[in-house]
C-alpha positions as CSV (number, residue, x, y, z in Angstrom):
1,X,25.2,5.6,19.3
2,X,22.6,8.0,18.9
3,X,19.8,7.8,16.9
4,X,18.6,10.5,14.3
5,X,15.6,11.9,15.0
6,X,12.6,11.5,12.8
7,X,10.9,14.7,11.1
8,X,8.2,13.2,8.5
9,X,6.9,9.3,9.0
10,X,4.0,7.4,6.6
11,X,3.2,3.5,8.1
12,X,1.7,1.4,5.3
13,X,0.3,-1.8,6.7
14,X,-1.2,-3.8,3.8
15,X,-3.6,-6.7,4.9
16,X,-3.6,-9.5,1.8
17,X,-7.4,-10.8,2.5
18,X,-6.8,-12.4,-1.1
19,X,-6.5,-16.2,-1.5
20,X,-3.2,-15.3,-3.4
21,X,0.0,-14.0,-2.6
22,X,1.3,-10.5,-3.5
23,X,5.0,-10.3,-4.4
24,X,6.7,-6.9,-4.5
25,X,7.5,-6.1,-8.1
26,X,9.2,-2.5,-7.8
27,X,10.0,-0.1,-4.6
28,X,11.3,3.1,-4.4
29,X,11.7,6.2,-1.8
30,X,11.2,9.4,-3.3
31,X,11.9,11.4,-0.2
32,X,13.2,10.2,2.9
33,X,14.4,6.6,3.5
34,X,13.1,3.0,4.6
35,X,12.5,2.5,8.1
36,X,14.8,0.2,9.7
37,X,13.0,-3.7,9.5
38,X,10.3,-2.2,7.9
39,X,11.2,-1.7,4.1
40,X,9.9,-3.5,1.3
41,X,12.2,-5.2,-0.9
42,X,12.0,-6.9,-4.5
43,X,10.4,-10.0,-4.6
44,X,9.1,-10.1,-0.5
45,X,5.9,-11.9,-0.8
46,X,2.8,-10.7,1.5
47,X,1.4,-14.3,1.5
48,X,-2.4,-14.8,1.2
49,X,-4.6,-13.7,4.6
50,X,-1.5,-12.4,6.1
51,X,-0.7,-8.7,6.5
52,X,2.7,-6.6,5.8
53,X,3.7,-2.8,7.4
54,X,6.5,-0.8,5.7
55,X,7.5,2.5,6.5
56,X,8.7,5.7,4.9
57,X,10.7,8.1,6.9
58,X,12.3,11.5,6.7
59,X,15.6,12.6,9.6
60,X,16.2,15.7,7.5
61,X,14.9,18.8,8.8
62,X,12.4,20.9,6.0
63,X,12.5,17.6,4.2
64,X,9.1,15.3,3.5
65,X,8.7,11.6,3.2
66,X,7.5,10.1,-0.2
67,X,7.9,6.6,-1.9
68,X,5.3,3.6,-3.5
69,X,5.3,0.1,-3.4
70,X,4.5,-1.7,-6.3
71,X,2.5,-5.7,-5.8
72,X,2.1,-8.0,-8.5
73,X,-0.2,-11.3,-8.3
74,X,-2.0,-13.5,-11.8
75,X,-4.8,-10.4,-10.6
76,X,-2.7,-7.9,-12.0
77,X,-0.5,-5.1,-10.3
78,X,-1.5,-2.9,-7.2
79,X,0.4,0.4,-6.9
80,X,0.4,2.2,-3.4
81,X,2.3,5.4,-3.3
82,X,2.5,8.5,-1.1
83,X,3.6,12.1,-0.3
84,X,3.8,13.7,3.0
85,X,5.4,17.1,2.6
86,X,7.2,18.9,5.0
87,X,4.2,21.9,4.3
88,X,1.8,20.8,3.0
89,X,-1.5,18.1,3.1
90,X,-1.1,14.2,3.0
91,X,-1.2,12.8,-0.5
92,X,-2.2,9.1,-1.4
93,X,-3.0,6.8,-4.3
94,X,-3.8,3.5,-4.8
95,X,-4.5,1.8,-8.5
96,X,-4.8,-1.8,-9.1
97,X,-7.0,-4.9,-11.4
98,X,-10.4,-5.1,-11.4
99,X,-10.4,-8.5,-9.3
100,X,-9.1,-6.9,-6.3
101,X,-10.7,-4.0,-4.0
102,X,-8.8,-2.1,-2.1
103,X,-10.4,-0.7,1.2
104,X,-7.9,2.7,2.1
105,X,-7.8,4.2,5.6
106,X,-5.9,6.7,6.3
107,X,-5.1,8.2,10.1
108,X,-3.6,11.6,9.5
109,X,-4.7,13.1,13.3
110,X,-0.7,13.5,14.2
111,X,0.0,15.3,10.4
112,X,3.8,14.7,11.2
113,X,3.3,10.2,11.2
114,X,0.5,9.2,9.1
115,X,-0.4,5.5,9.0
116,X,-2.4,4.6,6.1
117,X,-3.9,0.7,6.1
118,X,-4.7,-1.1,2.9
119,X,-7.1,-4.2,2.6
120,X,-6.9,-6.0,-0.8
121,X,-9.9,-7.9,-1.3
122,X,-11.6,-10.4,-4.0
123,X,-13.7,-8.4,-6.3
124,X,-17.4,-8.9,-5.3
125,X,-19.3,-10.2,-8.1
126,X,-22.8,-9.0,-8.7
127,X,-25.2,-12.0,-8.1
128,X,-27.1,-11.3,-11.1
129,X,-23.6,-11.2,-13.4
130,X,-22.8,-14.8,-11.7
131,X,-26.4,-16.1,-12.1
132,X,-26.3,-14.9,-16.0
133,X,-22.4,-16.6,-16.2
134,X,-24.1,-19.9,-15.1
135,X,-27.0,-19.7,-17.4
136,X,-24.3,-18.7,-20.7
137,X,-25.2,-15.1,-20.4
138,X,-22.7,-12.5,-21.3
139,X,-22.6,-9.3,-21.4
């Protein structure tokens, strides 16, 4: 059996450093295909302080890889999604609640495989907001 040979790759590993889970609400590849043992699928929960990698791949020559992963937790809903062209510059967005941060890397030294890690976070409050919440401020 031979294997097909891969043109275009993007490696999204996703750290939850929540104290919630994160189930997959939505997925889709735009370009390309899943990865074999690597591809998201409905309702796959990334537990909380655990991590998950996906990845987005393109066999067809003069062909890019594209696709997003959509996470829903009582937070809200994080989108990831991505474009890696066959010409072209490395395109990614993230969008997501308030309550969670999301810290993006993104290695794109071998512009054929990018790996791109995602670290949801709690929101930091600001110590003066929390302070003012204890004393019945609002603002």
């Amino acid at each position: 059996m031979t294997t097909a040979r891969v043109y275009r790759s993007v490696r999204v590993v996703l750290q939850n450093s929540t104290d919630e889970p994160f189930a997959v609400q939505g997925v889709a590849t735009l370009r390309g295909q899943w990865a074999d043992k690597l591809t998201p699928k409905q309702a796959d929960v990334v537990p909380k302080q655990s991590a998950a990698i996906w990845m987005n791949e393109s066999t067809q020559l003069g062909s890019g890889a594209s696709a997003f992963v959509r996470l829903g937790s009582s937070h809200g809903h994080v989108r990831l999604s991505w474009t890696l062209p066959w010409v072209g510059a490395f395109h990614f967005e993230d969008d997501g609640p308030n309550g969670v941060r999301r810290e993006v890397t993104i290695d794109d030294r071998l512009p054929d495989t990018v790996v791109v890690s995602v670290v949801l976070r709690e929101a930091r409050r600001d110590h003066a907001d929390e302070a003012g919440r204890r004393h019945g401020a609002t603002r």
